[in-house]
Every structure is written in structure tokens, then in C-alpha cells.
Wavefront OBJ file of the C-alpha trace (Angstrom):
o trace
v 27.586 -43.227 24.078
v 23.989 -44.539 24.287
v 21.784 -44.088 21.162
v 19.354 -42.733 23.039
v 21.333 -39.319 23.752
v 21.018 -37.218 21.232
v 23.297 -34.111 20.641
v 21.387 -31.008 18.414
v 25.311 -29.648 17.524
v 24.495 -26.183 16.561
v 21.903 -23.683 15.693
v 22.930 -20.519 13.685
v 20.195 -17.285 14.113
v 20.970 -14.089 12.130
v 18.286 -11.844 13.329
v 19.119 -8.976 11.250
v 16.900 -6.480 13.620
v 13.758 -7.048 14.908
v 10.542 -5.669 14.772
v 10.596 -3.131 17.254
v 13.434 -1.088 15.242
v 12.972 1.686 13.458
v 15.514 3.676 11.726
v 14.282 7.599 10.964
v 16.278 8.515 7.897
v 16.185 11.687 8.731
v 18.129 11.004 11.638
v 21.279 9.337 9.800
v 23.515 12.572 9.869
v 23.029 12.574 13.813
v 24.182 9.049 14.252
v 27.459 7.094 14.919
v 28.752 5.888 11.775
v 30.168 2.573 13.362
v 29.245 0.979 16.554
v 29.889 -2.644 16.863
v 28.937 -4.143 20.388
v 27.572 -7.371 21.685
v 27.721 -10.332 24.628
v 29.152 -13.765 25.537
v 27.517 -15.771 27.859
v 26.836 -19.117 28.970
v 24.139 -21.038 31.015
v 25.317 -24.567 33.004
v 22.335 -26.123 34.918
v 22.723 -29.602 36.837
v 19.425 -31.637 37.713
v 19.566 -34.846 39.809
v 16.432 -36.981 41.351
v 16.567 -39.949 42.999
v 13.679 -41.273 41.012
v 15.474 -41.272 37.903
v 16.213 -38.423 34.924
v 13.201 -39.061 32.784
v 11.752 -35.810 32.401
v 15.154 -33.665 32.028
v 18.688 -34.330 30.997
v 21.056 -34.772 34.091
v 23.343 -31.624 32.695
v 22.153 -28.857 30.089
v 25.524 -26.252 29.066
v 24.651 -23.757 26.824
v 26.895 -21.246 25.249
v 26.234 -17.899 23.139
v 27.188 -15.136 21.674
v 25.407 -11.878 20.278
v 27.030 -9.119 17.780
v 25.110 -5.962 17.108
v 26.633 -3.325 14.058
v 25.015 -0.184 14.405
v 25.919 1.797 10.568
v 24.398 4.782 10.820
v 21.991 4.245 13.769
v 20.803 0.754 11.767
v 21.295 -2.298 13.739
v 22.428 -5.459 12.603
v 22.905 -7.824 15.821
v 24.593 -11.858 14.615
v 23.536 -14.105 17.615
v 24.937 -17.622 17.654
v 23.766 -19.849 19.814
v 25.063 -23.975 20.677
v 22.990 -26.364 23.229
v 23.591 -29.969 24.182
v 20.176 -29.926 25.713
v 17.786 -28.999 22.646
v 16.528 -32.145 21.012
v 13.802 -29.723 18.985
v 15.944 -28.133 16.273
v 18.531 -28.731 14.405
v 18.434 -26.657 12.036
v 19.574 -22.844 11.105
v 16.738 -20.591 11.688
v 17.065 -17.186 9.934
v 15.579 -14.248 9.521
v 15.429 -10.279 8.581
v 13.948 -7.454 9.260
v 14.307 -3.530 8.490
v 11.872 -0.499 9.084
v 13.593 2.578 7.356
v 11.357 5.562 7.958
v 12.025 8.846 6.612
v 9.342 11.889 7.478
v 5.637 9.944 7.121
v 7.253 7.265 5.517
v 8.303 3.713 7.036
v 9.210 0.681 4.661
v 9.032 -3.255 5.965
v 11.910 -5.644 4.906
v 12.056 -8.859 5.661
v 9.814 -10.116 8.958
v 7.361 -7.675 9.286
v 3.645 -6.983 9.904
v 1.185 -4.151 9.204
v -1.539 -3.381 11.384
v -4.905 -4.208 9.740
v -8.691 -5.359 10.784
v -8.930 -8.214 13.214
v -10.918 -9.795 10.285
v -8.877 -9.495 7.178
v -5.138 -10.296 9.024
v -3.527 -10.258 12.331
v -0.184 -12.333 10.716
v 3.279 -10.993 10.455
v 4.908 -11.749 6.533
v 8.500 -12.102 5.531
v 8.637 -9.654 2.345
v 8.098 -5.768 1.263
v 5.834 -2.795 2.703
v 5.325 0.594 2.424
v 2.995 2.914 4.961
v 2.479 6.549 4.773
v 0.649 7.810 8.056
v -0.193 12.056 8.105
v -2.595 14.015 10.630
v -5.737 12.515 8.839
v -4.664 10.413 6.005
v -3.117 6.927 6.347
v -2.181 4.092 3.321
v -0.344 1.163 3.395
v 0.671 -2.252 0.631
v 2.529 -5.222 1.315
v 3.673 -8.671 -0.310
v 4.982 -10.965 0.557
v 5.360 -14.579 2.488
v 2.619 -15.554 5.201
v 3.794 -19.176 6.305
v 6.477 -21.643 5.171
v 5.531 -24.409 4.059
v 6.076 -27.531 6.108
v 7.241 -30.459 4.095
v 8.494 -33.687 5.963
v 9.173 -36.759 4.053
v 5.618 -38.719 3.766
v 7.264 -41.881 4.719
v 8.352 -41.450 7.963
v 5.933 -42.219 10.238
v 6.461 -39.144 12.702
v 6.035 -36.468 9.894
v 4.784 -33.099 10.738
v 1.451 -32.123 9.776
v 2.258 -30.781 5.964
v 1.238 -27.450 4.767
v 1.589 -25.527 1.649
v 3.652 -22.194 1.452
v 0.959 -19.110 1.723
v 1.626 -16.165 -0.200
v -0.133 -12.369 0.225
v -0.141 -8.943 -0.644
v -2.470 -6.433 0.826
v -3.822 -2.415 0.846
v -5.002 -0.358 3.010
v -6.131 3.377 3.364
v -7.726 5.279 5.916
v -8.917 9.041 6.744
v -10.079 11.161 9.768
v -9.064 11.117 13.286
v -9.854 9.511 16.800
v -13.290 10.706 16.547
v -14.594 10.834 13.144
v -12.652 7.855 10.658
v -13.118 5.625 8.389
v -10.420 2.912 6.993
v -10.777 -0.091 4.179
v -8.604 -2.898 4.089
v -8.016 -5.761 0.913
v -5.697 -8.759 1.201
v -5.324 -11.646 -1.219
v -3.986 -14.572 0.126
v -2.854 -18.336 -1.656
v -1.451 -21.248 -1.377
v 1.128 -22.305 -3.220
v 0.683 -25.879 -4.754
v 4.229 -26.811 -5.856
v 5.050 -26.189 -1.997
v 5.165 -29.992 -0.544
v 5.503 -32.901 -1.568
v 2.790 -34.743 -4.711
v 1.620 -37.383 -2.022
v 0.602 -34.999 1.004
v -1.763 -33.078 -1.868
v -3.693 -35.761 -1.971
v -4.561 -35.568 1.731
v -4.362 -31.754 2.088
v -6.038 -28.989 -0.215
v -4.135 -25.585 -1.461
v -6.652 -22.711 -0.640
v -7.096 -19.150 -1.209
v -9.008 -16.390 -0.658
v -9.778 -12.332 -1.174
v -10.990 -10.139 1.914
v -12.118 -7.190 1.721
v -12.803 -5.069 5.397
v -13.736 -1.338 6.202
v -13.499 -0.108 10.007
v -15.178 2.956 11.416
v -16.206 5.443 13.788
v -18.288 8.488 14.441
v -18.073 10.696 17.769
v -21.330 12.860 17.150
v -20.449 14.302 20.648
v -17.977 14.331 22.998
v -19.828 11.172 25.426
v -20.958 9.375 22.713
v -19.641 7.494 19.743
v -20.397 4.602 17.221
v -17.671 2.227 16.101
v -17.649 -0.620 13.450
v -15.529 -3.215 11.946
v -16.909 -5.455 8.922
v -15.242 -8.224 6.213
v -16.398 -9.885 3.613
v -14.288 -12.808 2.414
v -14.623 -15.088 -0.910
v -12.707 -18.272 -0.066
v -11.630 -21.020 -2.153
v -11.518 -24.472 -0.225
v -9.686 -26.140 -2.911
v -8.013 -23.830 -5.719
v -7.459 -27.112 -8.133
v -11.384 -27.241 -8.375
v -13.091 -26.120 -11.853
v -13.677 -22.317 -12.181
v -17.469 -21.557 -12.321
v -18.552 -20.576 -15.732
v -20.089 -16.917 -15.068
v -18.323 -13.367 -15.056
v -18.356 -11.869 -12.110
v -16.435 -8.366 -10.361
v -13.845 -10.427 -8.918
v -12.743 -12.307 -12.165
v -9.754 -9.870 -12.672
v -8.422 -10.629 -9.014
v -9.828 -13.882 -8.151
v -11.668 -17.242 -9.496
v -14.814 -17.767 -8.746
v -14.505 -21.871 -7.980
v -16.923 -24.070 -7.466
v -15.619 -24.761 -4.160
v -15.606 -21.074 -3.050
v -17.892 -19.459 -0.085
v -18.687 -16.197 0.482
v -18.763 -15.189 4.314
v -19.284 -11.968 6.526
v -17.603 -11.077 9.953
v -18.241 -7.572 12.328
v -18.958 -5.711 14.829
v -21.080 -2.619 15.751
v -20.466 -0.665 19.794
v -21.871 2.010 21.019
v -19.690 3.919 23.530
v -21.229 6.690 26.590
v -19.154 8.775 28.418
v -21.489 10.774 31.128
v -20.235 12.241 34.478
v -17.931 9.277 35.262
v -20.155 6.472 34.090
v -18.669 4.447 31.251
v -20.997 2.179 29.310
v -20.507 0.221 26.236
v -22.854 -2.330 24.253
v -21.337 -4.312 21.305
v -22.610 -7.100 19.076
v -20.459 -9.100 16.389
v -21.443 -11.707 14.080
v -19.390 -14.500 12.511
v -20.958 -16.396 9.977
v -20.539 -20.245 9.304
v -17.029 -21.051 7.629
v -15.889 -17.527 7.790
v -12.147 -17.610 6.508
v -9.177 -15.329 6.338
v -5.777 -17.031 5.284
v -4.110 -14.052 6.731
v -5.560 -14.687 10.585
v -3.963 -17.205 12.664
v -6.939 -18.846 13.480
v -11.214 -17.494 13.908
v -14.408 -19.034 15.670
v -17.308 -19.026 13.490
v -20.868 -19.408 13.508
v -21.469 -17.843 16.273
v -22.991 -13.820 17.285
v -22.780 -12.444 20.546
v -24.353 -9.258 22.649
v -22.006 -7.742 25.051
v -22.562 -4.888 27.743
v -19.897 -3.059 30.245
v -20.690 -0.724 33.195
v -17.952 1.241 35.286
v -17.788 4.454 37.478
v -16.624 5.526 40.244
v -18.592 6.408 43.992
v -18.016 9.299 46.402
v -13.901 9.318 44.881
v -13.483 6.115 46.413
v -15.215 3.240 44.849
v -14.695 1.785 41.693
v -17.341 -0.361 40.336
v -17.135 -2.723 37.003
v -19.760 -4.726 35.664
v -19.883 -6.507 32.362
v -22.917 -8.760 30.739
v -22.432 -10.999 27.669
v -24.212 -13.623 25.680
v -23.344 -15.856 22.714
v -25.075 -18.627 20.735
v -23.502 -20.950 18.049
v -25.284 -22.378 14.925
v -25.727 -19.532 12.942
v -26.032 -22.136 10.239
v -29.258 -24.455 12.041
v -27.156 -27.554 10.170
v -25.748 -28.542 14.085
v -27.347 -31.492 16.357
v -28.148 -28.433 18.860
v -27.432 -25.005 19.671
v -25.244 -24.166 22.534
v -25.418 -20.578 24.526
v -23.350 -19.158 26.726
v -23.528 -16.755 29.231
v -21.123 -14.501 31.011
v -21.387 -12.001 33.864
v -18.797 -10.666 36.253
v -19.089 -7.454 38.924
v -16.065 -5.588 40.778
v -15.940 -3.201 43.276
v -12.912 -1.814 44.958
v -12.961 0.520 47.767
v -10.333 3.069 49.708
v -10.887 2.965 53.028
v -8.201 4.968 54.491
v -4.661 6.195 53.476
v -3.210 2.735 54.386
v -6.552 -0.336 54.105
v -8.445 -0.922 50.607
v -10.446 -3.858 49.539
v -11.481 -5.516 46.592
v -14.721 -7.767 46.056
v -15.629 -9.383 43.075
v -18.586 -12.195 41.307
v -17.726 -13.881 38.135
v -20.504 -16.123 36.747
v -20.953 -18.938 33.378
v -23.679 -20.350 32.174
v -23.908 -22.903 29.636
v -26.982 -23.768 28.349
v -28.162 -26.169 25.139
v -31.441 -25.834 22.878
v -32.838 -27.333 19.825
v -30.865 -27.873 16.511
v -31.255 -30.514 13.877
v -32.387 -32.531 16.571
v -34.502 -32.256 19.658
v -32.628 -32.137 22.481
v -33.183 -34.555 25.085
v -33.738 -33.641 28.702
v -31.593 -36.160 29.919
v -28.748 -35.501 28.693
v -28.846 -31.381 27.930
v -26.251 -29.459 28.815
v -26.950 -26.766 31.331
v -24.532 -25.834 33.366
v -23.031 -22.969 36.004
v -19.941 -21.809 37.273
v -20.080 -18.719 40.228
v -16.944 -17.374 41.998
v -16.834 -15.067 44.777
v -13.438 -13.439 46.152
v -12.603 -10.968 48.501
v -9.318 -8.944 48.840
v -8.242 -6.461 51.980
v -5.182 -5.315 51.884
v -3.040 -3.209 54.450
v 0.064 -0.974 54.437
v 1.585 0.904 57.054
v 5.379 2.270 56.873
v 7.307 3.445 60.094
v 11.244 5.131 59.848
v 12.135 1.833 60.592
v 9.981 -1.197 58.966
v 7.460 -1.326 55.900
v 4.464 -3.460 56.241
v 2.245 -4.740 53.495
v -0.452 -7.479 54.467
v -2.742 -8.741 52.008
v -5.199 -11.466 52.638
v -7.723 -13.067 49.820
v -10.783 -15.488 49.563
v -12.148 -17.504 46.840
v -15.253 -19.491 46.282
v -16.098 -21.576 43.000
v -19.000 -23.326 42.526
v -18.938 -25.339 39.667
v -22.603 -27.050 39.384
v -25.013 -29.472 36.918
v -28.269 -27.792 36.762
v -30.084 -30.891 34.495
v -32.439 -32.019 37.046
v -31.687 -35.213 36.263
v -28.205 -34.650 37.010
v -26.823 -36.596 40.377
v -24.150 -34.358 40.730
v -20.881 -36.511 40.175
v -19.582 -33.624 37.997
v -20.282 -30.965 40.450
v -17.001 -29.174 42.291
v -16.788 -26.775 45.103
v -13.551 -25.035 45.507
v -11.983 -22.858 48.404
v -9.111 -21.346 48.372
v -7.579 -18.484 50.719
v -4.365 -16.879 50.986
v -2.218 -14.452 52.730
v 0.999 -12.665 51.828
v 2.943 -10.093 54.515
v 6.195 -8.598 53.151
v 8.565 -6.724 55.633
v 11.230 -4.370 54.727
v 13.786 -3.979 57.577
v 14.870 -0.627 56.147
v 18.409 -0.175 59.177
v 19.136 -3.256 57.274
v 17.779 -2.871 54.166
v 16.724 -6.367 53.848
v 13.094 -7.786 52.628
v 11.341 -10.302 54.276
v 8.457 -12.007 52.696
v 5.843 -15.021 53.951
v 3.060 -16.822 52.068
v 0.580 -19.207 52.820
v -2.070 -20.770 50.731
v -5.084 -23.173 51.754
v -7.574 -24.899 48.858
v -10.190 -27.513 49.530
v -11.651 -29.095 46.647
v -15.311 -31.129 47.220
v -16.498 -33.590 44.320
v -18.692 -36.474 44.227
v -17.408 -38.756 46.798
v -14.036 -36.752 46.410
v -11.787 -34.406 48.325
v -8.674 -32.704 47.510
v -6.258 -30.482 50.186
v -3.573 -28.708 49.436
v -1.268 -26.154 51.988
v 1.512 -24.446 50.856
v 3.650 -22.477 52.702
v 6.933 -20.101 52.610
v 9.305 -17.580 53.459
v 12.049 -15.794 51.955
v 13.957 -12.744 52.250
v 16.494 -11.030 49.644
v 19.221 -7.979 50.276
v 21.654 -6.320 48.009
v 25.452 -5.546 49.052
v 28.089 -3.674 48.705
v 28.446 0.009 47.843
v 27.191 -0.456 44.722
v 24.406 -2.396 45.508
v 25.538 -4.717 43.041
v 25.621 -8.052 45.036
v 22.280 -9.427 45.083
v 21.697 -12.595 47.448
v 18.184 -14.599 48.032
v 16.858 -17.293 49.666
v 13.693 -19.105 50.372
v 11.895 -21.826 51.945
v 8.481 -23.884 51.390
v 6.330 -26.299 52.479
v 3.763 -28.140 50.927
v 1.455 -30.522 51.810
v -1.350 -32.112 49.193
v -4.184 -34.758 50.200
v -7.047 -36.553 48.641
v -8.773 -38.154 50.749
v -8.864 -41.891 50.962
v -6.163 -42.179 48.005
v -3.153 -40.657 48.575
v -0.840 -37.807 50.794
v 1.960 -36.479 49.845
v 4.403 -33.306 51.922
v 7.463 -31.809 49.934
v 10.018 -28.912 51.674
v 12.310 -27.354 49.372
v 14.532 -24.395 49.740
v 15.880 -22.302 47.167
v 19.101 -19.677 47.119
v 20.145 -17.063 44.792
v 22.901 -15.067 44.238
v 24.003 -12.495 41.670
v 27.098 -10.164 40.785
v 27.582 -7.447 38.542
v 31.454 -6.500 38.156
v 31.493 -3.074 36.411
v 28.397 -2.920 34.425
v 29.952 -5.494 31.746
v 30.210 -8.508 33.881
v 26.986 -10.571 35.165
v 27.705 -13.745 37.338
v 24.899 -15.626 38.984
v 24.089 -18.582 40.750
v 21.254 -20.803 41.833
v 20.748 -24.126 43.778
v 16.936 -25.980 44.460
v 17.014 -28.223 47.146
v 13.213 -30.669 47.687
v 12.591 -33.290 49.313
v 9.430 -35.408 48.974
v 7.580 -38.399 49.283
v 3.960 -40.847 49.687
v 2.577 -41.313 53.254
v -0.278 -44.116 53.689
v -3.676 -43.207 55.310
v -2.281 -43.863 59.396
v 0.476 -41.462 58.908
v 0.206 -38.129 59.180
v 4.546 -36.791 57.963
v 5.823 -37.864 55.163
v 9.356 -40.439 54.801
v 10.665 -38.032 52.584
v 12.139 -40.533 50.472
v 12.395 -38.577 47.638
v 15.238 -36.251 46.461
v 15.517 -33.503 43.441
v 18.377 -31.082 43.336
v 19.113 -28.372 40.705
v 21.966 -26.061 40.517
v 22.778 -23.673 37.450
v 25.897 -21.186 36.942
v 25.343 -18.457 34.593
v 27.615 -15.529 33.102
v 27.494 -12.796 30.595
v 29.996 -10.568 29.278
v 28.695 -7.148 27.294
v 31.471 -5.302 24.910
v 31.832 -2.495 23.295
v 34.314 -4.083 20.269
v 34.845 -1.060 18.180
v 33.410 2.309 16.999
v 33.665 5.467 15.353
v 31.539 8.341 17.125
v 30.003 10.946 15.206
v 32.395 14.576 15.385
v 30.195 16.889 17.002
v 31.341 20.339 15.907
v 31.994 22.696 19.610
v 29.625 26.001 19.430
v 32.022 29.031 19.647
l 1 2 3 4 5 6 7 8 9 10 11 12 13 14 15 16 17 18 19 20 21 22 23 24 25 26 27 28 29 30 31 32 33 34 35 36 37 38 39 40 41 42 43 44 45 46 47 48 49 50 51 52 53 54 55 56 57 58 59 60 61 62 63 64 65 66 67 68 69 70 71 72 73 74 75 76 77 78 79 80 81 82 83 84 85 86 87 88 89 90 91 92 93 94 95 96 97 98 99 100 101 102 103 104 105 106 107 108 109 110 111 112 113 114 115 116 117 118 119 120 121 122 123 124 125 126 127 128 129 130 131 132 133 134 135 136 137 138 139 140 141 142 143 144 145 146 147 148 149 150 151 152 153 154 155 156 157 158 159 160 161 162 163 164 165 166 167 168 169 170 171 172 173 174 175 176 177 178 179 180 181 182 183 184 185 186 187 188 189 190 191 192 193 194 195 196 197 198 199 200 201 202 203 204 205 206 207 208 209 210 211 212 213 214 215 216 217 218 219 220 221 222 223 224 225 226 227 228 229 230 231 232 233 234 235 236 237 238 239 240 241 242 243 244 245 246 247 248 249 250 251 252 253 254 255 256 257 258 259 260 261 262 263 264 265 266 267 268 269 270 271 272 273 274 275 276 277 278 279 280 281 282 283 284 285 286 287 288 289 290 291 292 293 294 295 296 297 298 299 300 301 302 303 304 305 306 307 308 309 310 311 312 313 314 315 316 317 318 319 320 321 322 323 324 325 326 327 328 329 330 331 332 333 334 335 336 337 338 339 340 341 342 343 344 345 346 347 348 349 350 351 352 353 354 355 356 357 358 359 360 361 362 363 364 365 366 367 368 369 370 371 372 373 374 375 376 377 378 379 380 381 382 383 384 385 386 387 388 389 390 391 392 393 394 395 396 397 398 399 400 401 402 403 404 405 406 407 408 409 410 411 412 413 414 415 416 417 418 419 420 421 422 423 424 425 426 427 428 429 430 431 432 433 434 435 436 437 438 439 440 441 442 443 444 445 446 447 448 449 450 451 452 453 454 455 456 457 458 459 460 461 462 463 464 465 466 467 468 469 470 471 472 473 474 475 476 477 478 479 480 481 482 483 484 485 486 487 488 489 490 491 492 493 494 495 496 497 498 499 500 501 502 503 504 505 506 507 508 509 510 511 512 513 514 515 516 517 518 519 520 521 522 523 524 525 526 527 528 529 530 531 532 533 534 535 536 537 538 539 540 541 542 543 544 545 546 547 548 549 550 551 552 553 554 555 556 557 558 559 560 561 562 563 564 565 566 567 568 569
């Protein structure tokens, strides 16, 4: 065997639930005691091209299986899983999760997350929770793990980016309803040290940090209404720093370092509701360095003012427009200060029973100003990008045939507006489409054709593409269980004075489902393609790719014990 294949021999998952289950306590006398079910399947794809195997392996066979225990309406599912083609892991990956809930009650074991403010955490955690939600009054705590650490050996040269194991617990409460509520949030977050290895400390800092967030709203009438969302965080760059020699109110729950910031985040909107017309106006603010350990990842420095329109005209035309503006360097320490502008307006109108159409603008602008440093006209950024499309679309339905024609048009302009600019980064794009699907109903059979045309204009540049196709799909049998598809395409891509290139390709599908446990299906790609020089117009075709997969599942019902239901006399 060559030393360049590489075999990943097997990867182990216990997913002990997941984090859309729920088990209601109350609800365990009503279950089945013992359900145990689950599925075998396996997945068998072949690639070949005649210009080599490069970018895939010439055969991928994967095989798995999946075993849920339901005790009592809680579900436990195994799922083991082997691949000859997965040369990313190699490793078991485990994890748990449970969400008991009993009346206004619901625990979190294992992976779980708690909804919270944008600002203070938006990450799941592996560990413990408790929430309590009533008509008005809502509270939730949590601990546990945010991140694993990530801890290759500092040696080899292909190491992982190290980070430290991040630890949190968290609160929150919250009273009143959809109109009228208010809720504060707290999370403490921190690295922990001890979590890699001595020499990636020395290149990478432990942090922590303490946020504190309170979200609102007030409905003073019933087409008006005032939200906000605010956080202040305290944040500790490096937690190995000196503590700072003064008391303050966070001494019993945090140090004060002399590496820590303090930093605000929020939002205010104002919301109108009159006689169809929606309006809202919102501005947020993220100061420099703003940091929450428990969010995945924040801009900063940066506010923005943001306005939506929409209503509707004579019961038949929806209009949408939206207006915002945002502006970086908050802190006036950057070179310059870069704004950005974005506008968009949407309109969609019902002609008749069967004909509608859609138009739409959506507009950029980029713009640079003073900083630090004066900014010099030469070389300032100001910039544009407009786009303009426009959608009809038709329908029309006989005893015998369906119809559904929908056409579209695009224009981008993407354009330097530095009048010193000699527009070698400007682009013009064009692209229209059109789609008709057919359903033979006597035959019950669907018949679908694309086509798609986009012309690209640069400096001294040009780009064509044309793509093409048509397929059609049917079900058979009684059962309708018998599913076969097919398709074929044709593309054809040009830039001018450098290269052409056609490709057709046809695809086929096929799938079976033998009573409800059984799922076979099939697959096969078929393209040819190739380079044509600037005389010829059709391609050699030189070129050949061909994939073909074979796939099965099996669902079971191994074993259970139904709950007696006791017959009404």
C-alpha cells in the first residue's frame, strides 16, 4: 500500500440525545417503558477522471449504524459510524445531552445552551442548567464548559492553533410579556491556564471576563413600541497580569487587572404599526475592543443607523424598503475612518390569478474619511455597487398539463468613484434566466428546463458563461414508492482572448422504498469536458469524470414493551 493512503479506521459518536429533545416529566406515566429502534446503512460512491484523482479518492465506502432506547419517552440513540474516506478525524467524538422538564421546569445536561442577549452569549456549553419560564416571570443559571481546549504537540510543525479550555456559569431573570418586559443577564467566563501545553502560553494569553446585559421593551400602544438591548463587559486580556491595587464592586466576582477594559455594546428601535405601514429605526453601538468570551465572535468599533419601510398597495403590492449606515473608528486611533452605506427597495405585484412580478434595487457604498491621518485623494476609497433585477412569473394549470414559467434579470454595477480612478477595478455583470416546469398530469411525470446567460465586462476583460438543462422525474408503482430521475446540461464558459471551455453531463437517479423499512438508491454523473483555442468554436471533449454511488438503509424496530392502556368499560 502507498504511504500516501491513509485509512481513518473508526470513529465512535454516542450522541446521547440532542438538543432538540425534551422529555416532560409529567408525561412519563403516558410513555412506553422500552422502545429500542434504530438503522443500518451504508454509502459506496465511485469517482473516476481522466485527468487524474487529485481532488477525491477513486472509491469512498462508508458504513453505519444508529441505536435509539427510548425508557420512558427519554431517548438515548448509539450511532457508530466507519469511513475509509475521512482523513479529518480519527478520533472518538462524544457527547451528551438531556432536557428533563417537568411543569415550568426544564434542566440542561450535558451539550446544551440557554437563550441569552446577543451581547453577553450566543454559545452552547457542555455542563448543568436550570430554567423556570411562567406567564410573566422567567429565570435561568448554568455552568459549565464553553470550549475545549485545543492542545497539539508544539513541535510538530502542522499544530493546530492552541487554545485554553473556557469555563462559564451564567443568570438570568426576566418579567412581563410581549409588550411590556424587561430581562438582565450575567455570565462569567475564564480561561483555564493549566489547559495546554507550558510552551504555547508563552505565545497565547488565558483571558477572562464578567458581562453583565439587560434587554427591554415597552408597547405604550398597540402601533408603537420601544425595544433595547445593552452590555457592559470588564475583560481581562491576560489573567496572569498583576491585580490593580484598589477595591472596587467587582472584587468579590472578578479582578480588577491591569490588563482589563471596560466596554459597552446595544441597541435602541423604535417600532410603528399604522394601517398597514410597518416602519422601524434602530441604532447600535459597539465600542472599541468590546469582548464577550461567551460569543463566538463580535465586530467592534463601529455604530450604525438603520431604517425599514413596508406596506402593502390597493391588496396587491407589496413594497420593502430599508436604509442603513455604519462608520468604524469609534476609537479615532485608526489611519482613517471607513463608512458604509446600504440601501435596497422591493416591490412585488399580483397581476392576475395566474402572472405576478417582482422588481427590486440593492445599492453599497463605501466611502473613506479622515483618521489619524489625512486621507489622500488618490488613493481614497469610495466605492459603489447597484443591482437591478426583475422577476415575472406565470402559471396556468389545465385537466391535463401544469405550467409554471418564470423568467429573471439582473444588473450589477460594480464601480470606482475616486476620480482619479481609471477604472481597471470596475465590473458590469448581466445575468438572465428562465425556468419552465411541466407536469404531464395522464402521466404523472414532471418535466423541467433551465437556461442561464451571464456576461461579465472588466477592464480589458470579458467573461461568458451559458448553461443549460433539462430533466424530468416520475414515481412508480402503486405505492408510489419507485422514484426515477434524470437530467441533462450544457455548459459553455468564455473569456475572451484567454480561454473556452463547453462541458455536457447527464445525471440519473433512482430510488426504492421496500415496505417503509427498506431504502435503496442509486446515482450515476456522467461529464464530459475540455479547452478549445480561439479558431474553434466546440469543444474536443477530451476530458472525462464519472461518479456513481449505491446507497441503502435499513430502519428496525429491535424490541419493546408498550405501555398497557387500560379499555374504558
Amino acid at each position: 500500500m502507498s504511504p500516501k493512503i491513509r485509512l481513518t479506521a473508526l470513529i465512535v459518536s454516542i450522541l446521547l440525545s440532542n438538543a432538540m429533545f425534551a422529555q416532560n416529566i409529567s408525561e412519563i406515566a403516558k410513555s412506553d417503558p422500552l422502545i429500542i429502534s434504530g438503522a443500518i446503512g451504508t454509502q459506496n460512491t465511485y469517482r473516476y477522471s481522466s485527468v487524474g484523482n487529485g481532488y477525491g479518492s477513486p472509491m469512498s465506502n462508508t458504513v453505519y449504524a444508529n441505536l435509539n432506547i427510548s425508557l420512558y419517552g427519554f431517548n438515548m440513540p448509539f450511532t457508530l459510524y466507519y469511513s475509509n474516506d475521512n482523513l479529518d478525524f480519527n478520533y472518538p467524538q462524544i457527547s451528551f445531552n438531556l432536557n428533563p422538564s417537568y411543569k415550568n421546569w426544564v434542566g440542561h445536561f450535558g451539550q446544551s445552551s440557554m437563550a441569552m442577549s446577543s451581547y453577553v452569549m450566543n454559545m452552547s456549553f457542555n455542563g448543568v442548567g436550570l430554567e423556570y419560564t411562567n406567564d410573566k416571570f422567567r429565570a435561568g443559571i448554568f455552568y459549565g464548559r464553553l470550549r475545549n481546549a485545543i492542545n497539539s504537540d508544539p513541535e510538530n510543525p502542522f499544530a493546530r492553533t492552541p487554545q485554553y479550555k473556557r469555563m462559564g456559569w451564567g443568570f438570568k431573570a426576566g418579567y412581563g410579556s410581549s409588550r411590556h418586559y424587561i430581562d438582565v443577564y450575567l455570565l462569567r467566563a475564564y480561561d483555564c491556564e493549566n489547559s495546554i501545553d507550558e510552551l504555547w502560553r508563552q505565545q497565547v494569553s488565558p483571558q477572562e471576563n464578567i458581562v453583565v446585559g439587560v434587554k427591554g421593551c415597552v408597547t405604550p400602544f398597540n402601533w408603537l413600541s420601544f425595544t433595547a438591548n445593552a452590555a457592559t463587559s470588564i475583560f481581562n486580556t491576560d489573567i496572569r497580569t498583576p491585580n490593580v491595587p484598589v477595591k472596587t464592586d467587582f472584587d468579590k466576582v472578578f479582578d480588577v487587572k491591569y490588563s482589563s477594559l471596560m466596554r459597552f455594546a446595544g441597541d435602541l428601535s423604535t417600532n410603528i404599526n399604522i394601517k398597514g405601514v410597518n416602519a422601524s429605526i434602530s441604532y447600535r453601538m459597539v465600542q472599541p475592543d468590546y469582548t464577550s468570551l461567551g460569543t463566538y465572535y463580535m465586530s467592534n468599533n463601529y455604530h450604525s443607523l438603520g431604517i425599514t419601510l413596508g406596506t402593502t398597495l390597493f391588496n396587491k403590492v407589496s413594497f420593502s424598503g430599508t436604509f442603513s449606515g455604519q462608520a468604524d473608528n469609534l476609537s479615532k486611533e485608526q489611519l482613517y475612518t471607513t463608512c458604509g452605506y446600504v440601501y435596497a427597495a422591493n416591490a412585488t405585484a399580483r397581476i392576475s390569478k395566474n402572472f405576478s412580478i417582482t422588481a427590486g434595487y440593492n445599492g453599497y457604498l463605501q466611502t473613506q474619511r479622515d483618521g489619524t491621518c489625512v486621507v489622500n485623494d488618490t488613493t481614497r476609497i469610495h466605492r459603489q455597487m447597484s443591482s437591478y433585477s426583475l422577476t415575472p412569473s406565470f402559471f396556468h394549470e389545465t385537466d391535463l398539463l401544469g405550467h409554471n414559467i418564470s423568467l429573471s434579470a439582473n444588473l450589477t454595477n460594480n464601480k470606482d468613484l475616486n476620480k482619479f480612478s481609471t477604472g481597471e477595478s470596475d465590473i458590469k455583470t448581466t445575468a438572465l434566466g428562465l425556468s419552465y416546469n411541466m407536469d404531464v398530469k395522464p402521466i404523472e411525470t414532471d418535466f423541467t428546463l433551465t437556461y442561464s446567460h451571464q456576461e461579465s465586462k472588466g477592464f480589458n476583460s470579458k467573461y461568458i458563461s451559458d448553461v443549460g438543462s433539462l430533466g424530468t422525474s416520475r414515481s412508480f408503482l402503486k405505492e408510489r414508492n419507485l422514484t426515477l430521475s434524470a437530467s441533462v446540461s450544457l455548459c459553455y464558459n468564455e473569456v475572451e482572448r484567454q480561454s473556452k471551455s463547453l462541458s455536457i453531463g447527464a445525471d440519473f437517479s433512482a430510488s426504492f422504498n421496500l415496505k417503509k423499512a427498506h431504502l435503496f438508491s442509486a446515482s450515476a454523473a456522467f461529464n464530459k469536458y475540455g479547452d478549445v483555442n480561439m479558431t474553434q468554436t466546440r469543444s474536443g471533449l477530451d476530458c472525462t469524470d464519472i461518479t456513481a454511488s449505491l446507497n441503502y438503509i435499513y430502519t428496525f424496530n429491535l424490541f419493546a414493551i408498550k405501555r398497557k392502556v387500560k379499555s374504558e368499560e
